[in-house]
N, C-alpha and C positions, 0 to 999 in steps of 0.2 A: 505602409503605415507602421509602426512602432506604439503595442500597446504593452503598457504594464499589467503584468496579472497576478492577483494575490492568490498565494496558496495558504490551502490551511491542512494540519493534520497529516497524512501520509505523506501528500503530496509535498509540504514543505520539507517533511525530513526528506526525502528521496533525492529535493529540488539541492537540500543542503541553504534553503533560503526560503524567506517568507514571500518573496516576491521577485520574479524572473520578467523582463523586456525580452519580447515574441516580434519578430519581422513581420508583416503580413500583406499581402498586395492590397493597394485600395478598395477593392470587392471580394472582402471575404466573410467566410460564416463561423458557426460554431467547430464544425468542423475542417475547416482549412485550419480554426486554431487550434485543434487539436493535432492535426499533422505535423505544425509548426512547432508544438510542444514536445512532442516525439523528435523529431531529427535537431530540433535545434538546443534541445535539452532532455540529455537522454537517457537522465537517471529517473525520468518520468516515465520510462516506458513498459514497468510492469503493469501500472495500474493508468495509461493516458486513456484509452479505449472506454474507461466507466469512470473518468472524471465528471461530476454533476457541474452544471458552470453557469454560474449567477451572474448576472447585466441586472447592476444596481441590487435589490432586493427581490427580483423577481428570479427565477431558473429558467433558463432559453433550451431549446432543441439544438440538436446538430444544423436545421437549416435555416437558422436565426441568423439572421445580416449584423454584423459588426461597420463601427464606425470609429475613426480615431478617440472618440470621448469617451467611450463606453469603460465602464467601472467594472471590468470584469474579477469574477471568484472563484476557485477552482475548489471543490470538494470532494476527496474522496467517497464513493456511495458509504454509508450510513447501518450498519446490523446490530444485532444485538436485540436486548428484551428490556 
């Protein structure tokens, strides 16, 4: 499957884009989409490892199941005061 995934923040400047198309086999999770993010785009690969990653307005774990619909977000973690 062929998902769009929005970056925001580091991630987009790294990506050079607001939003990158990921390959990913019919049964995959947070984490296959992170792998996919890393070798298939791989100016992500300082910070792909602590990408936070939103499915619609909720944030999913690495072992969250992906589906070609899903509206996925890619966020750099968050610091500061």
């Amino acid at each position: 499957m062929q998902l769009s995934v929005r970056l925001f923040a580091r991630a987009r400047d790294l990506a050079g884009s607001d939003s990158v198309t990921v390959e990913l086999p019919e049964e995959a999770s947070i984490a296959d989409l992170k792998s996919a993010l890393l070798s298939q785009h791989s100016g992500l690969a300082p910070i792909v490892s602590h990408l936070l990653v939103a499915l619609g307005t909720d944030y999913a774990d690495d072992s969250t199941m992906l589906d070609a619909t899903a509206d996925v977000s890619c966020f750099p973690p968050v610091s500061g005061g």
